[in-house]
Residue frames as a rotation matrix with the C-alpha (Angstrom) as fourth column:
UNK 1
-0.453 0.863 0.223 168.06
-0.034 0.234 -0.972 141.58
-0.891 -0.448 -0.077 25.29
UNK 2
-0.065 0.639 -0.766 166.98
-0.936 -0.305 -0.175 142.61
-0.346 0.706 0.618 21.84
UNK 3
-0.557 0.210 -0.804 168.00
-0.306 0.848 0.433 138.95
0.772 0.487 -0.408 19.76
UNK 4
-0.878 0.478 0.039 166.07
0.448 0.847 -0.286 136.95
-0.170 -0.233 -0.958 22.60
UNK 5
-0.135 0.913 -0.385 162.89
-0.055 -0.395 -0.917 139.53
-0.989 -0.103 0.104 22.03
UNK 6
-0.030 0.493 -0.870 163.19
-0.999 -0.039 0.012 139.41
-0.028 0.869 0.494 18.36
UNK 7
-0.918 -0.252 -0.308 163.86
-0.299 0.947 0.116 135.74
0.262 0.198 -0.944 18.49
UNK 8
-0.744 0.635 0.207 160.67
0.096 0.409 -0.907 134.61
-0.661 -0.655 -0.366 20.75
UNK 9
0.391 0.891 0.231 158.01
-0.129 0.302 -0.945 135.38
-0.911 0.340 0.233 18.31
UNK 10
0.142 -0.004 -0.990 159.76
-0.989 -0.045 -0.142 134.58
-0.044 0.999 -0.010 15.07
UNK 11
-0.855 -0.515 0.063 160.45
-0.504 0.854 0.132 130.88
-0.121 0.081 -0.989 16.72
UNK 12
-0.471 0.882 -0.015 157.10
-0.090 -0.065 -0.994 130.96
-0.877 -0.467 0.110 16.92
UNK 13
0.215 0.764 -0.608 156.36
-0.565 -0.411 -0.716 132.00
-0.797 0.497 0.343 14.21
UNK 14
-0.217 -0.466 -0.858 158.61
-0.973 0.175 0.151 129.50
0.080 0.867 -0.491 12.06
UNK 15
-0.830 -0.247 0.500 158.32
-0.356 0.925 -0.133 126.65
-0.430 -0.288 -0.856 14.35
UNK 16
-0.235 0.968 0.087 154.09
-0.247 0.027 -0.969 126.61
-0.940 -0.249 0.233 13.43
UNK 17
0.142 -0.212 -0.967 154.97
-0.890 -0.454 -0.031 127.27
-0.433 0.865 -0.253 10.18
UNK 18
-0.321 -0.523 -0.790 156.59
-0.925 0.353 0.142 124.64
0.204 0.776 -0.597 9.60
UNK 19
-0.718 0.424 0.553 154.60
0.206 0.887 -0.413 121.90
-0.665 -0.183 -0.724 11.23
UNK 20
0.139 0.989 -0.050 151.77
-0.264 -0.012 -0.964 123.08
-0.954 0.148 0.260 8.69
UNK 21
0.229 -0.392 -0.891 154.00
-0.925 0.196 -0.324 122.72
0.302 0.899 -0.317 5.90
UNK 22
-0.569 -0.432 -0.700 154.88
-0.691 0.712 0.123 119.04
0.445 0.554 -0.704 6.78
UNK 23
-0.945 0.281 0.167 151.74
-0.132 0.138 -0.982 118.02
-0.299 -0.950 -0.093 9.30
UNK 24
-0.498 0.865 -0.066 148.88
-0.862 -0.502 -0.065 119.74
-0.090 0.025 0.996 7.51
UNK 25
-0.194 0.630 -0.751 147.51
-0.701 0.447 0.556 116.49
0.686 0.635 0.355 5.89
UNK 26
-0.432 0.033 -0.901 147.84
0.391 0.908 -0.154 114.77
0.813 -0.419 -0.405 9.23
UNK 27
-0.952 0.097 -0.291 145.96
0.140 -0.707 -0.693 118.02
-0.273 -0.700 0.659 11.60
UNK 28
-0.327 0.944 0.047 142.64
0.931 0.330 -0.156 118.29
-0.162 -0.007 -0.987 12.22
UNK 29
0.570 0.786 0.239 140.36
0.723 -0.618 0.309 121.51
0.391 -0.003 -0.920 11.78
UNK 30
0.907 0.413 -0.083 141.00
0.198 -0.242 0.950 122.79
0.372 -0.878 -0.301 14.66
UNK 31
0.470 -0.727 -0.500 144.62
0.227 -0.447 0.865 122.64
-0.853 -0.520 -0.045 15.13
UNK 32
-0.635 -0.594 0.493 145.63
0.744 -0.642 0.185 124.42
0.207 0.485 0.850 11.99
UNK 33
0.576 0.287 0.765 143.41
0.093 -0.953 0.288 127.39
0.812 -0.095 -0.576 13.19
UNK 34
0.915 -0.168 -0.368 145.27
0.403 0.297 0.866 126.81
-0.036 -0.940 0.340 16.29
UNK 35
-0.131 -0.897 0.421 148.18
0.890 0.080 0.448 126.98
-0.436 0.434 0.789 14.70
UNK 36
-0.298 -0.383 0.875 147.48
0.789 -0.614 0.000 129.82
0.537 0.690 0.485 12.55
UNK 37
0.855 0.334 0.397 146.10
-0.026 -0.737 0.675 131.90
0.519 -0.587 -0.621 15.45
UNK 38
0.518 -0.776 -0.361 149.56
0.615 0.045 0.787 131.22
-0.595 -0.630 0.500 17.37
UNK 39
0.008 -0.442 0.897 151.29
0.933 -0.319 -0.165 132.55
0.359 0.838 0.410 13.40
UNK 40
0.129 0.300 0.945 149.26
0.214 -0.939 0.269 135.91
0.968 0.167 -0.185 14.01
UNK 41
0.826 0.006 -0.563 149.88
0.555 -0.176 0.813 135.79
-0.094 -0.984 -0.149 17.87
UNK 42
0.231 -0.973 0.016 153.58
0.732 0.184 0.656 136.03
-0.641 -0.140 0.755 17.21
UNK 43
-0.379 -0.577 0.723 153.52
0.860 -0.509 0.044 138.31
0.342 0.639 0.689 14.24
UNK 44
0.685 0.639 0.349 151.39
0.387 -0.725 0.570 140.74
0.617 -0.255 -0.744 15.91
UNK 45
0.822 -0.170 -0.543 153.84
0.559 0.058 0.827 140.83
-0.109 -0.984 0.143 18.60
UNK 46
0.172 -0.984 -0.039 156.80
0.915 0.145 0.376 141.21
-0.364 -0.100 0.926 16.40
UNK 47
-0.029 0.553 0.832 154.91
0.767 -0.522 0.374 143.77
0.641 0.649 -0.409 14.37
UNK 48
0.913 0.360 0.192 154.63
0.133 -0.706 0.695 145.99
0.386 -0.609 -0.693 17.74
UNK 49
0.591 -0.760 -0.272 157.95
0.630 0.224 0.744 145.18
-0.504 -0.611 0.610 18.87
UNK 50
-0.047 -0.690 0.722 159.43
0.997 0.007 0.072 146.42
-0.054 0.724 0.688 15.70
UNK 51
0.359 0.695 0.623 157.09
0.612 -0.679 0.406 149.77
0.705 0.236 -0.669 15.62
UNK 52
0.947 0.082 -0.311 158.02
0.312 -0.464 0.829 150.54
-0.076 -0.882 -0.465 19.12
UNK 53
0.049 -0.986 0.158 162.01
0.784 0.136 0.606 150.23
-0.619 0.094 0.780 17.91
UNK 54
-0.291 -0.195 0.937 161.58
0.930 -0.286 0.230 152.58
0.223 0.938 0.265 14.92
UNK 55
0.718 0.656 0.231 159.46
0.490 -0.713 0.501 155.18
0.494 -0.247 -0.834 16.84
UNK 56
0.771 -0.460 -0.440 162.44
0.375 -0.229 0.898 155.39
-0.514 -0.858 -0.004 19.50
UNK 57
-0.215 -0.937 0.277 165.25
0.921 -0.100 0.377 155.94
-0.326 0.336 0.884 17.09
UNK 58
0.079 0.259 0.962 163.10
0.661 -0.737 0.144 158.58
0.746 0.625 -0.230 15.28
UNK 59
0.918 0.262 0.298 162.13
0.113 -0.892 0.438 160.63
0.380 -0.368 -0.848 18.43
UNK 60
0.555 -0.664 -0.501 165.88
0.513 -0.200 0.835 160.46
-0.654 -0.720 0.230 19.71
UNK 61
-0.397 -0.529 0.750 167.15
0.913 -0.308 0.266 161.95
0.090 0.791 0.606 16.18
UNK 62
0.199 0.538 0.819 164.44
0.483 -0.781 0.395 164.46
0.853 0.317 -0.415 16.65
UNK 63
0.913 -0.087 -0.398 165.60
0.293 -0.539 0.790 165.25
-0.283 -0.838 -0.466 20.26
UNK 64
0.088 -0.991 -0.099 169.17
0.688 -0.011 0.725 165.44
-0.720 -0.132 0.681 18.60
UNK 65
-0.794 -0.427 0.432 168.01
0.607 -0.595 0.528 167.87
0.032 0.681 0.731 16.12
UNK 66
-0.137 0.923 -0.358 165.37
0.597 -0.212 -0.774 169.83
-0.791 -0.320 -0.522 17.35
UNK 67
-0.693 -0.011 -0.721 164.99
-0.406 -0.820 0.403 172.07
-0.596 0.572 0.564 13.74
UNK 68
-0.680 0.428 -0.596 163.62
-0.550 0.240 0.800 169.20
0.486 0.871 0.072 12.25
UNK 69
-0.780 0.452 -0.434 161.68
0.607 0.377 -0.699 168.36
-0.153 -0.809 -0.568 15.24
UNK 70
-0.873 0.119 -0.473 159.48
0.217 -0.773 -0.596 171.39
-0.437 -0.622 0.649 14.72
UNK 71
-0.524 0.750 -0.403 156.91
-0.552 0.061 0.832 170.62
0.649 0.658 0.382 11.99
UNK 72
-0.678 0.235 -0.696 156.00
0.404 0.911 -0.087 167.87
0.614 -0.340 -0.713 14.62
UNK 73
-0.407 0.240 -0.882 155.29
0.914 0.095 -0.396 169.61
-0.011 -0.966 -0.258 17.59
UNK 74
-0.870 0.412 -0.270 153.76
-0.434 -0.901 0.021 172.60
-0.235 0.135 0.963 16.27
UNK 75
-0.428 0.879 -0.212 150.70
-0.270 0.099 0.958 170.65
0.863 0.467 0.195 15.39
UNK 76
-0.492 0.598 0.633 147.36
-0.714 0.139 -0.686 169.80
-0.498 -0.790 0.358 18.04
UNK 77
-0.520 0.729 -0.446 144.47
0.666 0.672 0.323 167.45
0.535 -0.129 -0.835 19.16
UNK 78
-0.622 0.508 0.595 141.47
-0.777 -0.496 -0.388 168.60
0.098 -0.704 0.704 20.05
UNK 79
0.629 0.777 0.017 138.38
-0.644 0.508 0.572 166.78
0.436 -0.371 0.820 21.52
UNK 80
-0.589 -0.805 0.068 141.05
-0.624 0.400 -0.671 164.41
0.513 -0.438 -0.738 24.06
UNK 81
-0.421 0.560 0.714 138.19
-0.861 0.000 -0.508 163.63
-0.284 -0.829 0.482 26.21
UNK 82
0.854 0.496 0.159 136.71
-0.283 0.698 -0.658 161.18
-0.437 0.517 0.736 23.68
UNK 83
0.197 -0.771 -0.605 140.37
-0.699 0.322 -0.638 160.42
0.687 0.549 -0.476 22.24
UNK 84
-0.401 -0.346 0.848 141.12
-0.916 0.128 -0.381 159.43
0.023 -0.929 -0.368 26.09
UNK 85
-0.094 0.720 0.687 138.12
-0.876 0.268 -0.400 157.48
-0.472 -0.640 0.606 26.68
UNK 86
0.486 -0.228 -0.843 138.47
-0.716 0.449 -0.534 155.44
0.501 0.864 0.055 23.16
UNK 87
-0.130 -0.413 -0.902 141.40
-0.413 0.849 -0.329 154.26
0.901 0.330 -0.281 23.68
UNK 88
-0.453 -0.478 0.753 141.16
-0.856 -0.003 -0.517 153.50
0.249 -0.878 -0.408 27.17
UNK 89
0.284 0.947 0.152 137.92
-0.859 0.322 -0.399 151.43
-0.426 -0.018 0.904 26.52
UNK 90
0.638 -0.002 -0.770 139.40
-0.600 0.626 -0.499 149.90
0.483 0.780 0.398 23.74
UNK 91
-0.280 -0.933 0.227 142.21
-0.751 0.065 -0.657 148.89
0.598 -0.354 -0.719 25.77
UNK 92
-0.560 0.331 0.760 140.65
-0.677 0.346 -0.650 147.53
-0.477 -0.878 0.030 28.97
UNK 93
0.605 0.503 -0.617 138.57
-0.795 0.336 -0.506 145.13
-0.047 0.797 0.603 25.91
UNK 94
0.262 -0.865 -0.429 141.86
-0.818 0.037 -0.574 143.88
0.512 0.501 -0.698 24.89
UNK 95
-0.524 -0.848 -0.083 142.29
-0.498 0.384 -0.777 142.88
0.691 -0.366 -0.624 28.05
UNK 96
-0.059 0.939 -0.340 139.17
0.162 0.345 0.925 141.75
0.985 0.000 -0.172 29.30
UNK 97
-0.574 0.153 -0.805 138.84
0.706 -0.407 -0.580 143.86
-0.416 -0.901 0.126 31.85
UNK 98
-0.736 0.042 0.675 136.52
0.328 -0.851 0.411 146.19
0.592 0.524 0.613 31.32
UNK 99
0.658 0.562 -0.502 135.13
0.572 0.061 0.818 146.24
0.490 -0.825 -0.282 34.58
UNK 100
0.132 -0.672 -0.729 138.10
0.986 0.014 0.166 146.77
-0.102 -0.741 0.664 35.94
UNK 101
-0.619 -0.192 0.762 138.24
0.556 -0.792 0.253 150.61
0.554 0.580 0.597 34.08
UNK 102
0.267 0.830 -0.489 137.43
0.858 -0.436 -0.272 153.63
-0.439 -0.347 -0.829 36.00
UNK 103
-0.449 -0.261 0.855 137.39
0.883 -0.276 0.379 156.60
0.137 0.925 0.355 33.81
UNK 104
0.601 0.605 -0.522 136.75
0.609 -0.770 -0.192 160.24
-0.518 -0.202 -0.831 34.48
UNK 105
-0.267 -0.860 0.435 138.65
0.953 -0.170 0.250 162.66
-0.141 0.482 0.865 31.84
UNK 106
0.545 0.342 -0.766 137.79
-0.151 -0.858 -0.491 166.90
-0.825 0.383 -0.416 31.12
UNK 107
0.892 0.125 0.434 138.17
0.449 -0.134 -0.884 168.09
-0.053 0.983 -0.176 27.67
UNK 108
0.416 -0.700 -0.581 140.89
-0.013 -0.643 0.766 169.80
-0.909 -0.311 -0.276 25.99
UNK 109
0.901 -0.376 0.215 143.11
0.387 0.476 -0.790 170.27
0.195 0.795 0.575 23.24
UNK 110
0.641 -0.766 -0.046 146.90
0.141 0.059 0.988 169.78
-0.754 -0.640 0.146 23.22
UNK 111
0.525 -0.373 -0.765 149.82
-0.807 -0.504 -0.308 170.66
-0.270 0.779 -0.566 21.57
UNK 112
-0.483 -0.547 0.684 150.38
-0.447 0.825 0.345 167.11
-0.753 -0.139 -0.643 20.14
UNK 113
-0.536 0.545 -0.645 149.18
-0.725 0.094 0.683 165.46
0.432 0.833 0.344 16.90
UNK 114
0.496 0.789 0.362 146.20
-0.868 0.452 0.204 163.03
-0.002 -0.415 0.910 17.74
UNK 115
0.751 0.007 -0.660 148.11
-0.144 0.978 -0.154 159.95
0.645 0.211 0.735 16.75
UNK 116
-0.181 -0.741 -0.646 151.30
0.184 0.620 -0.763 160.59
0.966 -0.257 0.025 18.85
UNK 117
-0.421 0.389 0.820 148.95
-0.875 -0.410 -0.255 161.32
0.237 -0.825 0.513 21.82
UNK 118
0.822 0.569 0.017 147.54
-0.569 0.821 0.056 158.02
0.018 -0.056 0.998 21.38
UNK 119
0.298 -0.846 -0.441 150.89
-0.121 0.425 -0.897 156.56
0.947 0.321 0.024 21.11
UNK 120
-0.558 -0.593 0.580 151.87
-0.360 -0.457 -0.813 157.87
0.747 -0.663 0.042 24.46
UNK 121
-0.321 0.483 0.815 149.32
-0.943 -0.238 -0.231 157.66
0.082 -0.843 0.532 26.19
UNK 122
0.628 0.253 -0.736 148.73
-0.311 0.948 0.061 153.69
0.713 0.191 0.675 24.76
UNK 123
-0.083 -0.867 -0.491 151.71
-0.059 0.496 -0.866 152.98
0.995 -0.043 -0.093 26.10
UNK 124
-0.713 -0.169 0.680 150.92
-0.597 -0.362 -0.716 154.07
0.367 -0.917 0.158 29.96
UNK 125
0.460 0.818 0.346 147.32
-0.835 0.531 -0.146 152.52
-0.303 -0.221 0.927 29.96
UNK 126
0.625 0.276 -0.730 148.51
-0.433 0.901 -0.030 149.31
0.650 0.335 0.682 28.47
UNK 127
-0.554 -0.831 0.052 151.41
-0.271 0.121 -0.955 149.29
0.787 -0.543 -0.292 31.01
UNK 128
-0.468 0.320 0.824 148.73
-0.882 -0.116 -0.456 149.36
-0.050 -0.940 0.337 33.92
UNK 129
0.418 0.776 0.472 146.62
-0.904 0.405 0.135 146.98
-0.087 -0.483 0.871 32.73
UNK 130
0.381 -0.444 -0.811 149.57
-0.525 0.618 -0.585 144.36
0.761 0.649 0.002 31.94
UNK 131
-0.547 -0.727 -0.416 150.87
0.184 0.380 -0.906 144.53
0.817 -0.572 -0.074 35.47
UNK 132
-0.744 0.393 0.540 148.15
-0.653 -0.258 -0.712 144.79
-0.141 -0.883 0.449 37.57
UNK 133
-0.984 0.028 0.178 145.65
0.064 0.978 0.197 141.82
-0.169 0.205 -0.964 38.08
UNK 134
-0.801 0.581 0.145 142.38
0.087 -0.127 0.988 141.28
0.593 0.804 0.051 37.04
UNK 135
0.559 0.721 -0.411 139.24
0.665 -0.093 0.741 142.35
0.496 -0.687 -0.531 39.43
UNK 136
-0.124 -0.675 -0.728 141.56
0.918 -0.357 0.175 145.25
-0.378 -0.646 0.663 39.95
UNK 137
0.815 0.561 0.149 140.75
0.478 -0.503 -0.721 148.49
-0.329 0.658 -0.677 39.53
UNK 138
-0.649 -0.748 0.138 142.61
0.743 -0.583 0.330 151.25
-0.166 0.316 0.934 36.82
UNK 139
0.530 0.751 -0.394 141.55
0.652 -0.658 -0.376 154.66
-0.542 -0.058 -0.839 37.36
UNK 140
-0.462 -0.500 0.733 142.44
0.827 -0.541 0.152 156.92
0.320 0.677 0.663 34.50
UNK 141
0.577 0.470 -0.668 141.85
0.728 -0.667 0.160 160.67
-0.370 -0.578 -0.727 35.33
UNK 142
-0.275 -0.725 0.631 142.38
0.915 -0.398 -0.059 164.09
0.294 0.561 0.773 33.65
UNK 143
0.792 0.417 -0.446 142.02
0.496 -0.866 0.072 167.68
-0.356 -0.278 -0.892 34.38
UNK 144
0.093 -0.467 0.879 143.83
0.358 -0.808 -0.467 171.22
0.929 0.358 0.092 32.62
UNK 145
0.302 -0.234 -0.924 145.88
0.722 -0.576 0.382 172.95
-0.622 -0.783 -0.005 34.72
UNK 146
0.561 -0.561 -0.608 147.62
-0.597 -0.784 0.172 176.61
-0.573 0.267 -0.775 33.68
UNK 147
0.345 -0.526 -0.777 148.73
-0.933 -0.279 -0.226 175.54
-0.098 0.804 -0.587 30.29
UNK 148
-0.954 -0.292 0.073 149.10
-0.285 0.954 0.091 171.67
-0.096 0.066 -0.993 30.83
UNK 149
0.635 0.754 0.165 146.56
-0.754 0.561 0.340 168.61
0.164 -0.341 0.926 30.50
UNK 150
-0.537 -0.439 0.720 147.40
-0.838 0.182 -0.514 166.50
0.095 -0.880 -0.465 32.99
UNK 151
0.602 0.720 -0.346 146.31
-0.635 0.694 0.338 162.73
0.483 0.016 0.875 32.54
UNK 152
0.125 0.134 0.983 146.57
-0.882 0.468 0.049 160.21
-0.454 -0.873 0.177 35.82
UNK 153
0.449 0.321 -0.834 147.00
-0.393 0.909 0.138 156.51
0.802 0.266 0.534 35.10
UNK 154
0.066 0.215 0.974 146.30
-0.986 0.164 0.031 154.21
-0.154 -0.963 0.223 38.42
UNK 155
0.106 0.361 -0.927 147.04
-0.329 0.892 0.310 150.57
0.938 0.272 0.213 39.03
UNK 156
0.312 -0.272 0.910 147.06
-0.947 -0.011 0.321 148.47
-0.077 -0.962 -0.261 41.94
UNK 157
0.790 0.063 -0.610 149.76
-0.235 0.950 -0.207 146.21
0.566 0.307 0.765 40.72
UNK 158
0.577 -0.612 -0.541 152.91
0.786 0.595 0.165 144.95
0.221 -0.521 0.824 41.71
UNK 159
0.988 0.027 0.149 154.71
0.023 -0.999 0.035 148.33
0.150 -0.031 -0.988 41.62
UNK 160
0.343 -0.932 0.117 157.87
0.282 -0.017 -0.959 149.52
0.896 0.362 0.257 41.63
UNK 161
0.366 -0.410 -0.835 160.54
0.731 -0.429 0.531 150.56
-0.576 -0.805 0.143 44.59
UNK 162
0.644 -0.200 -0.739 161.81
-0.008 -0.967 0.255 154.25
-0.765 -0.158 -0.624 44.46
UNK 163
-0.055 -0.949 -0.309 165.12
-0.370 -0.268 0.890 153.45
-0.927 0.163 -0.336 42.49
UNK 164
-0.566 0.052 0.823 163.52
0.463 0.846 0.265 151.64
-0.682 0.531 -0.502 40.20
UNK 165
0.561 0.817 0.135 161.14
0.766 -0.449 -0.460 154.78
-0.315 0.361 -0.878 39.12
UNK 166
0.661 -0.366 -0.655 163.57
-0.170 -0.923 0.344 156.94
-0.731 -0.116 -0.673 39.37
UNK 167
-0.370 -0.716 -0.592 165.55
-0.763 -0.128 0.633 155.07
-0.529 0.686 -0.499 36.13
UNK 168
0.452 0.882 -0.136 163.46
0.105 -0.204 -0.973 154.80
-0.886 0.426 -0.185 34.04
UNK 169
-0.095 -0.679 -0.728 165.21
-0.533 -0.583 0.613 154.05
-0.841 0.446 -0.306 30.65
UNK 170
0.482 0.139 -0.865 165.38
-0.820 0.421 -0.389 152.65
0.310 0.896 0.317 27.16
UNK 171
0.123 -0.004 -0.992 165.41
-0.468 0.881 -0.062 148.85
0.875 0.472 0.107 27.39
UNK 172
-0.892 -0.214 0.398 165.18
-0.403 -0.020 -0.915 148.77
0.204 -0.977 -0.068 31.49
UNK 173
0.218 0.938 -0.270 163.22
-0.360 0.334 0.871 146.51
0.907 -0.093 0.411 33.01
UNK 174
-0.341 -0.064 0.938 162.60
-0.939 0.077 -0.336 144.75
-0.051 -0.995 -0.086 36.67
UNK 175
-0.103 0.342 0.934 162.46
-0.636 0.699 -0.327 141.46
-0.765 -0.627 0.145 37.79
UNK 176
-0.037 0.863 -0.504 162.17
-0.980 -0.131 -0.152 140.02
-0.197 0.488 0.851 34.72
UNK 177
-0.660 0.096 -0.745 162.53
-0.086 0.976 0.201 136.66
0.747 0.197 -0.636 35.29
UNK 178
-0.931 0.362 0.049 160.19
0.132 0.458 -0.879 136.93
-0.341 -0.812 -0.474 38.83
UNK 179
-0.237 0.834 -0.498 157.67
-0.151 -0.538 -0.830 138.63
-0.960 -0.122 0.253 37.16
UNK 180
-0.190 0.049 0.981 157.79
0.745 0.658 0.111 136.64
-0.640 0.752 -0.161 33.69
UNK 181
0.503 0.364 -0.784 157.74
-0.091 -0.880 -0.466 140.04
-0.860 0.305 -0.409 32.33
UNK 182
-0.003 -0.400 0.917 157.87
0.751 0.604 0.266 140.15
-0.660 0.689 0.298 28.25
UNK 183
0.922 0.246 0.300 159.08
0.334 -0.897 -0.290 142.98
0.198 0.368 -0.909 25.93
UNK 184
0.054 -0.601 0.797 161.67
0.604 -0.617 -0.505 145.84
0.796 0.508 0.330 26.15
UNK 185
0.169 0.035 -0.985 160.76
0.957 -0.245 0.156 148.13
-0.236 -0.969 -0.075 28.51
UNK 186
-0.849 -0.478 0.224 161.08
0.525 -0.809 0.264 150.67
0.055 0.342 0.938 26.04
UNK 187
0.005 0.998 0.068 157.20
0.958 -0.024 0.285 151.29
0.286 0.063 -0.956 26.57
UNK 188
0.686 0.164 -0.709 157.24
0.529 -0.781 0.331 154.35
-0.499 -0.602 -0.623 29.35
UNK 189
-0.138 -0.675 -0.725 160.45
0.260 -0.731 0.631 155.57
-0.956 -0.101 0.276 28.00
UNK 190
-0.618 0.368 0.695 158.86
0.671 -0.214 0.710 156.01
0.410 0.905 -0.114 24.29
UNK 191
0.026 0.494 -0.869 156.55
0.957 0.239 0.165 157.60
0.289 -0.836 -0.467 26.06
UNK 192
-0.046 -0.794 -0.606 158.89
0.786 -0.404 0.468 159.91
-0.617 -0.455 0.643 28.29
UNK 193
-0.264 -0.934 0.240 160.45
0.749 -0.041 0.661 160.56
-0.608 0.354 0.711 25.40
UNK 194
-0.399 0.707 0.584 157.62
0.785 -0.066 0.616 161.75
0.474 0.704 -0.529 23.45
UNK 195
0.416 0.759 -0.500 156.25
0.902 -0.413 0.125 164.04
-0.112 -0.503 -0.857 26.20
UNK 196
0.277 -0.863 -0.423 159.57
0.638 -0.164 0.752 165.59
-0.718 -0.478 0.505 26.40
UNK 197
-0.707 -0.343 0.618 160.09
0.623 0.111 0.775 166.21
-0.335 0.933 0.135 22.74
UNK 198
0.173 0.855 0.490 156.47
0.549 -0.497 0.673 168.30
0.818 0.153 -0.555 22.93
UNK 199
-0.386 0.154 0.910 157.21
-0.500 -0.864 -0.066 170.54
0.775 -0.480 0.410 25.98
UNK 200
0.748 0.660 0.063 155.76
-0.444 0.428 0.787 167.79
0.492 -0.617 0.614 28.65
UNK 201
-0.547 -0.729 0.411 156.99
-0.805 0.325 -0.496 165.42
0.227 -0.603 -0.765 31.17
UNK 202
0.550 0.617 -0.564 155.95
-0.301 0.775 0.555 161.92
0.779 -0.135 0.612 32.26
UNK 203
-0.409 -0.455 0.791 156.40
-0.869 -0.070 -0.490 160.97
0.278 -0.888 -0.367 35.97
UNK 204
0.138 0.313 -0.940 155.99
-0.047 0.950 0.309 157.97
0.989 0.001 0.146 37.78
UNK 205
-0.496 -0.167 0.852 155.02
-0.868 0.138 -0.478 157.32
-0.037 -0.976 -0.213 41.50
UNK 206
0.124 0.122 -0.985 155.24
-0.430 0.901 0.057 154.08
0.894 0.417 0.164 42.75
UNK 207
0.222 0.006 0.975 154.65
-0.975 -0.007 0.222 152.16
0.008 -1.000 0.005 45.63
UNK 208
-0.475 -0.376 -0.796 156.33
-0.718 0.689 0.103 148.66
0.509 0.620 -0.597 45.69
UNK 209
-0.915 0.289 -0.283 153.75
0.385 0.835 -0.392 145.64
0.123 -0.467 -0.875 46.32
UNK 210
-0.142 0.926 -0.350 150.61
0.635 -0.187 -0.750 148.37
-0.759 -0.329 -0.562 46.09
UNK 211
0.759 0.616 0.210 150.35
0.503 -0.351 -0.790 150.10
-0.413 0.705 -0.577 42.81
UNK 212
-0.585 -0.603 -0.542 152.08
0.439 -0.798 0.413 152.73
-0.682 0.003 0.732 40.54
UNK 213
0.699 0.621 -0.354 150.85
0.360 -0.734 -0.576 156.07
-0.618 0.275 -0.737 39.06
UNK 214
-0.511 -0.784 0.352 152.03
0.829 -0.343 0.441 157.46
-0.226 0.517 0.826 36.03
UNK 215
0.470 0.565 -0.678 151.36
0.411 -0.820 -0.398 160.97
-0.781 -0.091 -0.617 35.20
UNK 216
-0.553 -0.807 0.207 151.45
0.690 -0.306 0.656 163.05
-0.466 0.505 0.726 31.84
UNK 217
0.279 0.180 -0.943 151.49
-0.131 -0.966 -0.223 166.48
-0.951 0.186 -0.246 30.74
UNK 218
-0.354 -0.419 0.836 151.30
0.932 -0.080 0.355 167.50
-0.082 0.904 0.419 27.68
UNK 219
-0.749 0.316 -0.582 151.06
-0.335 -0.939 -0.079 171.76
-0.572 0.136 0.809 26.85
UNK 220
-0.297 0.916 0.270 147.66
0.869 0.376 -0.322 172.61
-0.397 0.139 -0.907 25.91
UNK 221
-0.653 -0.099 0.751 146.00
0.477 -0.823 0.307 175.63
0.588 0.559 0.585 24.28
UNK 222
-0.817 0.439 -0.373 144.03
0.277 -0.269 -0.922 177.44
-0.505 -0.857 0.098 26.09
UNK 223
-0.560 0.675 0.480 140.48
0.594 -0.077 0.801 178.31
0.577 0.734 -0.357 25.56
């Protein structure tokens, strides 16, 4: 899977290329921004693709050596509530949906550095709103139990059957030719992996043809 995922946005990204290099003097306005907004479509993609690769190798070295795992996961976030809400906003933008966002989160702080809380947790919200259609709601939802914070993510997309949640792995995906579905699939299990790697857990209930819920914990300090 990987050459056709790295391939797709670098053909892109050459094919454009190179009509501007032998086109330009015959292309209006309009379609070299065209063009160069397709350039930055494509590198943006590969740019994330690549990020998401480099993140996974790291946190599986760190799960294979947990000594040098330990500067990591000794550090915290506080103020989540407004980390949450951020990105979730910022997200649901992205995707022009921001209607579609229903958002209720409680404070906390966690034993996780702010950025690879955002990491994680990007990854779940953008999962929901990718597969789930617009004028649909996602209902994001936190709350602190005994030593966890516990954040909810709701869609009511296309969901998943039982066997299909239940394996969950690096570079697994479903359907992906019925569901024109583009990427890795390494999203949730970066993720996962991450929660895992901090004392947490990410779960996933799914109902196929009516939504799926992903849930993660991450230890928290008390206050």
């Amino acid at each position: 899977m990987l050459p056709h995922e790295l391939n797709t946005p670098l053909n892109a990204i050459v094919g454009y290329a190179d009509m501007l290099v032998s086109d330009i003097e015959d292309m209006e306005t309009d379609e070299v921004v065209d063009a160069g907004k397709a350039i930055r479509q494509a590198a943006r993609r590969l740019q994330g693709l690549t990020e998401r690769f480099l993140l996974f190798a790291q946190i599986e070295l760190l799960h294979a050596n947990p000594a040098e795992s330990a500067p990591l996961v000794n550090e915290r976030a506080g103020g989540v509530a407004d980390l949450v809400g951020r990105l979730a906003r910022q997200t649901a933008r992205e995707r022009t949906r921001g209607e579609d966002l229903d958002l209720a989160v409680a404070e906390a702080t966690v034993k996780v550095s702010a950025d690879l809380f955002s990491k994680m947790l990007g990854e779940v919200v953008d999962n929901a709103f990718k597969f789930s259609a617009p004028g649909s709601k996602v209902k994001i939802r936190s709350e602190n139990e005994p030593g966890i914070h516990r954040v909810t993510v709701s869609d009511e997309g296309r969901g998943m059957r039982p066997d299909q949640a239940a394996t969950i792995g690096a570079y697994q995906q479903f359907e992906r030719k019925l569901n024109e579905q583009q990427g890795t699939g390494l999203g949730l299990v970066v993720a996962k992996r991450l929660a895992e790697l901090h004392g947490g857990a990410l779960r996933i209930e799914s109902e196929y043809g009516q939504g799926t819920t992903v849930i993660l914990e991450i230890p928290r300090i008390e206050e």
